[in-house]
C-alpha positions in Angstrom: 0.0 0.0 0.0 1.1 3.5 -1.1 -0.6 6.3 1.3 -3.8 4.6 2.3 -4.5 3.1 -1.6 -4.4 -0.9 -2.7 -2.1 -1.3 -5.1 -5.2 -2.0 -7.7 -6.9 1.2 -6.2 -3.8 2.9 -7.6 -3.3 0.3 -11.0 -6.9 2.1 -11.9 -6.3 5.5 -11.2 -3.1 5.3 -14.0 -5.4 3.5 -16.7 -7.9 6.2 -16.1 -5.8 8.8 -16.7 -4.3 7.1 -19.7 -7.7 6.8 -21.0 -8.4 10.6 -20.4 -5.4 12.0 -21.7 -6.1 9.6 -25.1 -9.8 11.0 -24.9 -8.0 14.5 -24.5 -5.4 14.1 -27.8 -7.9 12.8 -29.9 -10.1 15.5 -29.9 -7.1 17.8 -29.6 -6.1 16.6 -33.2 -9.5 16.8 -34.1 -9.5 20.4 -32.7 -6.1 21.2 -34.9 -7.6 20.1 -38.0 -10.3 22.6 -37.7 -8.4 25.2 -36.7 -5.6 24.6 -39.5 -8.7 25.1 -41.9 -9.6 28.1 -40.3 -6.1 29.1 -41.1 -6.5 28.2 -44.2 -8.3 25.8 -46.2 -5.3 24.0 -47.6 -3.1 23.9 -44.1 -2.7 20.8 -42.6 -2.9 20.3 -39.0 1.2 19.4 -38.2 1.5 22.2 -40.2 -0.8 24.4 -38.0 1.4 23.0 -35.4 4.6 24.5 -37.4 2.9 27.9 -37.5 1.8 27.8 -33.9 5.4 27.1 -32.6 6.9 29.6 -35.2 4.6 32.7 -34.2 5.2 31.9 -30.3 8.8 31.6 -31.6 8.9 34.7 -33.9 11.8 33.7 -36.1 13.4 30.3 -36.5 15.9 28.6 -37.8 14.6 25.3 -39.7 16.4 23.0 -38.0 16.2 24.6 -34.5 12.1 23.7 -35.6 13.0 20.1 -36.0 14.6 19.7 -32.9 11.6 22.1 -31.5 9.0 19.4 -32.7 11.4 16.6 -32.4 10.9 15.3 -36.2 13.5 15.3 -39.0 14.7 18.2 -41.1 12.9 16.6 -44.3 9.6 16.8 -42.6 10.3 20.6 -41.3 11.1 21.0 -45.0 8.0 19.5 -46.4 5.6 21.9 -44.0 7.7 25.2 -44.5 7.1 24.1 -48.7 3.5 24.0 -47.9 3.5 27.4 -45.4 5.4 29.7 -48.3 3.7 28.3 -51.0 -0.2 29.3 -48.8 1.8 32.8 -48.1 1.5 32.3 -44.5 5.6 32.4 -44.2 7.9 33.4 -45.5 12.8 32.9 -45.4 14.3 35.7 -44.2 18.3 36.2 -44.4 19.4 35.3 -41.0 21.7 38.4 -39.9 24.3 36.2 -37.4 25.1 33.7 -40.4 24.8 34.9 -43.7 25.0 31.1 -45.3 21.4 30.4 -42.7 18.0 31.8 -43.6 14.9 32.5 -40.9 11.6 31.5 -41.0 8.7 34.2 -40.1 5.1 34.6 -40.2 3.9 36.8 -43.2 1.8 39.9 -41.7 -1.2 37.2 -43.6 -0.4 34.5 -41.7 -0.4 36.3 -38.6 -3.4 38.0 -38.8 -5.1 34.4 -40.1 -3.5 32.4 -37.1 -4.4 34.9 -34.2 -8.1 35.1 -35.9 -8.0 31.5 -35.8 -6.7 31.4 -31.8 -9.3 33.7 -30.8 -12.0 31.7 -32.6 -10.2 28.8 -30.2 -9.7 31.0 -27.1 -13.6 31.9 -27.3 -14.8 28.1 -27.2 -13.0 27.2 -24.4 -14.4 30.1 -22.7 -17.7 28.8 -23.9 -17.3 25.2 -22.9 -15.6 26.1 -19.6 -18.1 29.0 -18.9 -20.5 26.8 -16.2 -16.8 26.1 -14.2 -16.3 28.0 -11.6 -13.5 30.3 -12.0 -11.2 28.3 -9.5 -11.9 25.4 -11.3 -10.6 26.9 -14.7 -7.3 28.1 -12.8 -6.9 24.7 -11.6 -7.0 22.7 -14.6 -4.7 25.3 -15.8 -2.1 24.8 -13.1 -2.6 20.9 -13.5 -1.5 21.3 -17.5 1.0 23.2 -16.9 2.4 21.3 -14.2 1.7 17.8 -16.4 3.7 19.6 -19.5 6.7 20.5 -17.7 6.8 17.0 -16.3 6.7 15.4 -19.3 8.9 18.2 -21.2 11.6 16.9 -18.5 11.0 13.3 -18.6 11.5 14.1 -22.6 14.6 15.5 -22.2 15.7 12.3 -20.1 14.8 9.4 -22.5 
């Protein structure tokens, strides 16, 4: 027994939170692919994913992306393709190596993804909106305190 719980007590509280959190990424891709369309009707979602991590980012290096996302260069490559040729991004001379180029949002693209996080920002608010406002802060802590645990276990492995 670990504080008070049966081992099995414990066994079930795990495989319900693995079920949740699978509940919880499913929908979250789901969630992705509309808001890449919202983007634009031709984005993908990992690509929505690219130009999330790019505007909180504000210019990147392609590689320094990859190892960002944690996929190869040739998939990076593949997306920013995809991103220039919508006009949502665009290759910027980098000033600290002149043989490197950056990767920005376009004044487009960034006008389209914050139109696109606000149409998000305003459903949660809508879904959450019978929560009590303690409630909302919680869950907030509890995410943020899950993703730096697993951000550090990543970095381990």
């Amino acid at each position: 027994m670990t504080n008070g719980t049966t081992p099995a007590r414990e066994h079930e509280a795990y495989r319900a939170i693995e079920h949740e959190l699978g509940v919880l990424f499913r929908r979250a891709r789901a969630l992705s692919a509309e808001m890449a369309r919202r983007v634009h009707p031709e984005l993908e979602p990992a690509a929505y994913g690219l130009l999330i991590g790019m505007y909180d980012r504000a210019r990147s290096r392609p590689s320094d992306l990859a190892e960002y996302f944690g996929v190869g260069k040739a998939t990076i490559s593949r997306q920013v393709k995809v991103l220039e040729q919508l006009g949502l991004i665009e290759r910027r001379p980098d000033p600290d190596d002149g043989r490197a180029h950056l990767l920005v949002l376009t004044d487009e693209g960034r006008r389209r993804l914050e139109t696109a996080r606000t149409a998000r920002q305003q459903r949660f608010h809508a879904m959450l909106a019978t929560w009590p406002a303690e409630d909302v802060r919680m869950l907030g802590r509890m995410l943020a305190r899950f993703n730096d645990l697993t951000e550090s276990k990543m970095d381990r492995l």
